[in-house]
C-alpha positions in Angstrom: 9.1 -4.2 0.7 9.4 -0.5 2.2 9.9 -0.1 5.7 7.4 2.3 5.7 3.8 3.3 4.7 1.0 1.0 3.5 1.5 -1.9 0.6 -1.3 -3.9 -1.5 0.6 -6.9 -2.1 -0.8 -10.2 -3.4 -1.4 -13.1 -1.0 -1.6 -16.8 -3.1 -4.7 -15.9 -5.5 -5.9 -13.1 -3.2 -4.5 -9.3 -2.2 -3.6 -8.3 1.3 -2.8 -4.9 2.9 0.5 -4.9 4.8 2.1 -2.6 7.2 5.8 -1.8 5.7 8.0 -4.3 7.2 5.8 -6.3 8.8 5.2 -10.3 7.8 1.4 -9.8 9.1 -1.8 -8.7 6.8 -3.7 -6.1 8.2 -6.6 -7.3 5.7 -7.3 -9.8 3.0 -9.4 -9.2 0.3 -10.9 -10.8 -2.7 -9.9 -8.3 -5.4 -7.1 -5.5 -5.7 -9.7 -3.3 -5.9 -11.4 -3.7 -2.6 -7.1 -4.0 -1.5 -6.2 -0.3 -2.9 -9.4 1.1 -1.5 -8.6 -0.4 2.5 -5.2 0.8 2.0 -6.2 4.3 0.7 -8.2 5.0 3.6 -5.5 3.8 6.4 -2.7 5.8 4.5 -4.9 8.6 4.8 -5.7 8.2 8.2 -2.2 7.5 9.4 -0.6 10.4 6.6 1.6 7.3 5.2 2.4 6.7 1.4 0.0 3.9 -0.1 2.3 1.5 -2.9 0.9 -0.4 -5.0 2.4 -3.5 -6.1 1.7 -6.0 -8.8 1.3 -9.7 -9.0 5.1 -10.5 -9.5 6.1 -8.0 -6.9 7.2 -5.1 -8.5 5.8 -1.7 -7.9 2.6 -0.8 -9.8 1.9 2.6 -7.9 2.8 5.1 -4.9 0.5 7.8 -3.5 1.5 9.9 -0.7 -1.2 11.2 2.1 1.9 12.4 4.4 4.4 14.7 4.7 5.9 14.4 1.0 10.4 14.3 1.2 10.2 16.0 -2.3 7.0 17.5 -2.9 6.7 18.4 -6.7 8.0 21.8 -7.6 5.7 24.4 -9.2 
């Protein structure tokens, strides 16, 4: 997992919002869903990039609510 930001990452047959490199949930919730929508609103508050990740791990989605390293051009 990132060091930083917020993650949605599944916990046994539930989802769970986690700090970036921390082993501790902030919040454990029945549905990703009600997971993304948690996370969403600390990322915001704290300016942090909200990721996403799937059931086996891997990365579903990232959104940024900080300062963005490479904003998109245009």
């Amino acid at each position: 997992m990132e060091e930083q930001g917020q993650h949605v990452v599944p916990a046994g047959d539930r989802w769970a919002v986690r700090k970036g490199g921390s082993d501790r949930a902030t919040a454990i919730f029945d549905t990703q869903r009600e997971a993304i929508a948690r996370g969403r609103e600390i990322a915001k508050n704290q300016g942090v990039e909200l990721c996403i990740h799937r059931r086996d791990g891997t990365i579903r989605s990232k959104s940024s609510y900080g300062r963005d390293p490479n904003p998109p051009k245009g």
